[in-house]
C-alpha positions as CSV (number, residue, x, y, z in Angstrom):
1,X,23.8,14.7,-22.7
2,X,23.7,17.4,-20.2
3,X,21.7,16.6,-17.3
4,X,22.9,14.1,-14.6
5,X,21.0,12.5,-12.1
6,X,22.6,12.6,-8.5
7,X,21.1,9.7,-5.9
8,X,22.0,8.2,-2.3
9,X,20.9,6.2,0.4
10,X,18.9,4.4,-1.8
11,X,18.7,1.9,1.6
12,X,17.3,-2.1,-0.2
13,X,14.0,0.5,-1.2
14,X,14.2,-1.1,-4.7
15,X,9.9,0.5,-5.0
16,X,11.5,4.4,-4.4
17,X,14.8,3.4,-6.5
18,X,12.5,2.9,-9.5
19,X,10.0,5.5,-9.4
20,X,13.0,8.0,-9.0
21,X,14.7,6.5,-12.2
22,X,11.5,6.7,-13.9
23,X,11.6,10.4,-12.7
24,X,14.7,11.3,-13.7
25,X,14.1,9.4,-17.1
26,X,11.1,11.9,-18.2
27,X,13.4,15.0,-17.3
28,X,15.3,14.1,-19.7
29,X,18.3,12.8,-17.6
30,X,21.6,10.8,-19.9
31,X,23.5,9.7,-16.8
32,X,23.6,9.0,-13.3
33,X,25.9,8.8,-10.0
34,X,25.0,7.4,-6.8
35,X,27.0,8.1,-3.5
36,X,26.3,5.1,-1.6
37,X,24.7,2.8,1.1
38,X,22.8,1.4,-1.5
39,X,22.2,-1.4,0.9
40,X,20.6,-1.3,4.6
41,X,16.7,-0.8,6.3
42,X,15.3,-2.3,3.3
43,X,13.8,-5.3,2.4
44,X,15.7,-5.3,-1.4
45,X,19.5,-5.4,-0.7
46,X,20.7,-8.0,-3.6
47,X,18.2,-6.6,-6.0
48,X,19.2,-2.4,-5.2
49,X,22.8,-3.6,-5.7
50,X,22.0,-5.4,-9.1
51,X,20.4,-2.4,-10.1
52,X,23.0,-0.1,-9.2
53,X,25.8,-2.4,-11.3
54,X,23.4,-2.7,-14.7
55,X,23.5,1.2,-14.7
56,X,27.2,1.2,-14.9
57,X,27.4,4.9,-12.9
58,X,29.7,6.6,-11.0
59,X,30.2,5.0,-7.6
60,X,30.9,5.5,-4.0
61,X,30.9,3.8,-1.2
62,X,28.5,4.3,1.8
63,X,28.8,3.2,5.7
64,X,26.2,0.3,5.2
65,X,28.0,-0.5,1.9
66,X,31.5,-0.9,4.2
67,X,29.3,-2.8,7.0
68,X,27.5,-5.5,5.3
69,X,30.8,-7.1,4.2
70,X,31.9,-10.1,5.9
71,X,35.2,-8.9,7.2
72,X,33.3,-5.6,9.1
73,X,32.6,-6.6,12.7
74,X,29.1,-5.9,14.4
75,X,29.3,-6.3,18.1
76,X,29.5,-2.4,18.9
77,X,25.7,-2.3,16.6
78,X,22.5,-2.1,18.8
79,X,20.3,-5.6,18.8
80,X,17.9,-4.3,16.1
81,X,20.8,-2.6,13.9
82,X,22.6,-6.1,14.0
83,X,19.7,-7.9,12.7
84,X,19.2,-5.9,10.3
85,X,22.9,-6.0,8.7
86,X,23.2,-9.9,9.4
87,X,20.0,-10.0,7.3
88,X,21.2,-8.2,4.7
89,X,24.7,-10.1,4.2
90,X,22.5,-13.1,4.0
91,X,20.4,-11.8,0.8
92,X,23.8,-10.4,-0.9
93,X,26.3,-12.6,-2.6
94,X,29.7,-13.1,-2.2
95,X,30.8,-11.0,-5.0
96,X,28.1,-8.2,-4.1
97,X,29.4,-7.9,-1.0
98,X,33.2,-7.8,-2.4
99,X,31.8,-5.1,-4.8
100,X,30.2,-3.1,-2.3
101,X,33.8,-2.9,-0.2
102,X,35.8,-2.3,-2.9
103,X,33.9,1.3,-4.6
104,X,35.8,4.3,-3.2
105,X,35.5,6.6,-0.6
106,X,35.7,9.5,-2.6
107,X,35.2,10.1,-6.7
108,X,35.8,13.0,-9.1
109,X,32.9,13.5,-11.1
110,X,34.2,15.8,-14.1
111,X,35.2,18.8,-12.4
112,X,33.5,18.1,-9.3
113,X,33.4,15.5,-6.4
114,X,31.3,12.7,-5.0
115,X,31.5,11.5,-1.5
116,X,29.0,9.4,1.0
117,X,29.6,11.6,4.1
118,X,32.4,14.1,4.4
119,X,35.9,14.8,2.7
120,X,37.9,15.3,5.6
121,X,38.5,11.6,6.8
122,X,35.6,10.1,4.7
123,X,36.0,6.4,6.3
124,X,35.2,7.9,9.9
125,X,31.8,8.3,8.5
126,X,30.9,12.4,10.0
127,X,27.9,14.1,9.4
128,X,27.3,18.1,7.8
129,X,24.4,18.9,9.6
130,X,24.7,22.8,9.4
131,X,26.2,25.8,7.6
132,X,28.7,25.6,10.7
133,X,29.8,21.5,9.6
134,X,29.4,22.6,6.1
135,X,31.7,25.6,6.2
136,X,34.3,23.5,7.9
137,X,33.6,20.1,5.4
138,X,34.3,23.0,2.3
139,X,37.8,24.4,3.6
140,X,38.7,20.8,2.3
141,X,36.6,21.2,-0.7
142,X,38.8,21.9,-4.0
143,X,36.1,21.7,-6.7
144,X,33.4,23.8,-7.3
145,X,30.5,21.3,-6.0
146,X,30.6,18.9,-4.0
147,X,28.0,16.3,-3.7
148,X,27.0,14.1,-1.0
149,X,24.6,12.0,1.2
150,X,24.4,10.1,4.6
151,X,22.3,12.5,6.4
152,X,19.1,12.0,4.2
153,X,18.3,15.8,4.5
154,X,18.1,17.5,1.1
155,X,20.2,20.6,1.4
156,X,22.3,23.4,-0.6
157,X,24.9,25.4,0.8
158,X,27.0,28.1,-1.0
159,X,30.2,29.5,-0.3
160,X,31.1,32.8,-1.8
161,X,33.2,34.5,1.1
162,X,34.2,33.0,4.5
163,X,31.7,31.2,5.6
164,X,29.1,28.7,4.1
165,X,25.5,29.6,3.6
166,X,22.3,27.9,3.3
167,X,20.6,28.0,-0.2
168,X,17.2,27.3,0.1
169,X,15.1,26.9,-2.8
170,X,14.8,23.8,-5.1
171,X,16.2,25.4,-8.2
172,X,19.6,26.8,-7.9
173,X,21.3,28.7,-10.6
174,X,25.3,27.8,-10.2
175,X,27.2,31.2,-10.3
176,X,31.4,31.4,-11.0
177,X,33.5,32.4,-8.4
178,X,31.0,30.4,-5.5
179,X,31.6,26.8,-4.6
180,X,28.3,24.6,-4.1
181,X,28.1,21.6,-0.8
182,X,24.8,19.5,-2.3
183,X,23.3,17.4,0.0
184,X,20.7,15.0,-2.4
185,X,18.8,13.9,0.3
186,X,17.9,10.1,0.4
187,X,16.1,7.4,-2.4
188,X,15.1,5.2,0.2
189,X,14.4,6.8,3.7
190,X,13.9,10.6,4.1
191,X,14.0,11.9,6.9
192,X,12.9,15.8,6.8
193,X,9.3,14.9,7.9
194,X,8.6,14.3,3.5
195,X,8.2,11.2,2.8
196,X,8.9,11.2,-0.7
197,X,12.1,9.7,-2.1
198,X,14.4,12.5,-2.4
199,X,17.2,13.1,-5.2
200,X,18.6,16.3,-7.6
201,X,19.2,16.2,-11.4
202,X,22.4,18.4,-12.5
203,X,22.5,20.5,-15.7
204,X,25.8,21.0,-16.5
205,X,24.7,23.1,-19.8
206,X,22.3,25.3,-17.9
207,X,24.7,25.4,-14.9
208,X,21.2,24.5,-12.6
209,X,20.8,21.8,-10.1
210,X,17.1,21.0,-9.3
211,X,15.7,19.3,-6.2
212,X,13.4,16.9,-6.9
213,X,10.7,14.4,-5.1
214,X,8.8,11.7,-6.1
215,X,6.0,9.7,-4.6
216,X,6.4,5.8,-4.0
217,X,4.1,3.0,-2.4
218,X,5.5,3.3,1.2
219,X,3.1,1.6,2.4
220,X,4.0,-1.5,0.1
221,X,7.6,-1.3,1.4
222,X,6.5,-1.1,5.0
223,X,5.0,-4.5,4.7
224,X,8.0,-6.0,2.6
225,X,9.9,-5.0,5.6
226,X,7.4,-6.5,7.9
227,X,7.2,-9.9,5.8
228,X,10.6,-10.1,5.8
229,X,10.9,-9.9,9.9
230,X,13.3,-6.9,9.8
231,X,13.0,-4.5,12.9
232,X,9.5,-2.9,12.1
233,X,11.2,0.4,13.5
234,X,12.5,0.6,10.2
235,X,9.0,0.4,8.9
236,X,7.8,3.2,10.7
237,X,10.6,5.6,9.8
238,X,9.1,5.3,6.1
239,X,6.1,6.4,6.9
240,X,7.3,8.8,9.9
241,X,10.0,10.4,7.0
242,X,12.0,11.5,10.6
C-alpha cells in the first residue's frame, strides 16, 4: 500500500486518463490524488469528472475546475477560450459543476501537500516556471514535498540550502533534511514538446518518486475534439505537445 499515483491536468482527455490508470495499475500503484482542472480542451468533461469521483482520491481544485461553474464570469476569456468553457458547462451537470467549485484550493496529503498552481495565494492561479518561482513558491512550503500542476511541464526541484534547484532525472531518491517542489506534468495536454500523457507514482516505502509517460491515441482525441466543434487549436496542441 505504498506507492501513490500523483495526476493533473487531466483536461476532458478521458483516452490519456485511462491509459495512465492502466499504467499506474501494473506498477503496482494502491492509491491516487489528482490536483485538478480535470475539465477543459477536451472533448470528455462529464465523463473525466465521473471518473475522477468513482476513484474517491484526494482532490483539488484547478483554474478550469473554478471556471466552468456557472457563477464564474467569462467575458475577459479570448473568443476561442470562451467557447470552449461554454461547451464544457453544457456537457457537465449541475451537481458536477457544484462539485468541481467546492474541492479545495490546497490539501494535505499525509505529511505533504497538494495544490493546482502555487501556495502563496493559490486562487490567483501563478505559475513556477523556474528554480527562481520555485525557490520563492518553497519559502511558503512547510512539508517536505510539495506537489503540483497547472504548467503541464514535468519537473523536480530540491531545496537543501537557500535556493531551489533543478533535479533532473526521472527517478529521484527523497533524502531527509531537503524539501521536494514536484511538478507531475499533465494527463491530458503536455506541453514539453512529448506528447505522451505525463504523471509520477510516489513510493512512500522506498522514499522514490518516479516520472513516468505513457503513450495514448492522440490522434483519436484530436478528431473527438474536431467532431465535437471545439477550437481545433486545441487539437493541434495534442499533437504539437507545446
Amino acid at each position: 500500500m505504498s506507492k501513490i499515483a500523483i495526476i493533473s491536468d487531466i483536461h476532458a482527455n478521458l483516452t490519456a486518463l485511462e491509459e495512465v490508470l492502466k499504467d499506474a495499475e501494473n506498477n503496482g500503484v494502491s492509491s491516487y490524488a489528482c490536483l485538478g482542472d480535470i475539465v477543459g480542451y477536451g472533448p470528455n468533461p462529464a465523463e473525466c469528472v465521473t471518473k475522477i469521483q468513482e476513484m474517491k482520491c484526494a482532490c483539488v481544485k484547478g483554474n478550469h475546475d473554478e471556471y466552468v461553474t456557472n457563477s464564474y464570469d467569462l467575458t475577459s476569456f479570448n473568443s476561442e477560450a470562451r467557447l470552449a468553457l461554454e461547451w464544457t458547462r453544457g456537457k457537465l451537470s449541475e451537481g458536477q459543476k457544484e462539485w468541481l467549485g467546492n474541492l479545495p484550493y490546497t490539501r494535505r496529503l499525509g505529511r505533504n501537500m497538494l495544490v493546482h498552481a502555487t501556495l502563496k495565494n493559490p486562487e490567483q492561479w501563478d505559475y513556477v516556471r523556474n528554480s527562481f518561482d520555485a525557490s520563492i513558491m518553497m519559502g511558503h512550503q512547510k512539508t517536505p514535498i510539495c506537489f503540483y500542476g497547472h504548467t503541464h511541464m514535468p519537473v523536480a526541484y530540491e531545496k537543501s540550502g537557500a535556493s531551489a534547484q533543478r533535479v533532473d532525472t526521472s527517478l529521484i531518491q527523497l533524502q531527509e533534511g531537503s524539501k521536494y517542489l514536484i511538478n507531475v506534468g499533465s494527463v491530458g495536454q503536455s506541453r514539453d514538446g512529448d506528447p505522451k500523457a505525463s504523471y509520477i507514482i510516489f513510493d512512500r516505502a522506498a522514499r522514490t518518486i518516479e516520472f513516468r509517460r505513457v503513450n495514448y491515441d492522440i490522434h483519436y482525441v484530436a478528431d473527438e475534439i474536431g467532431n465535437n466543434n471545439l477550437p481545433r487549436s486545441l487539437a493541434n496542441r495534442l499533437i504539437e505537445a507545446s
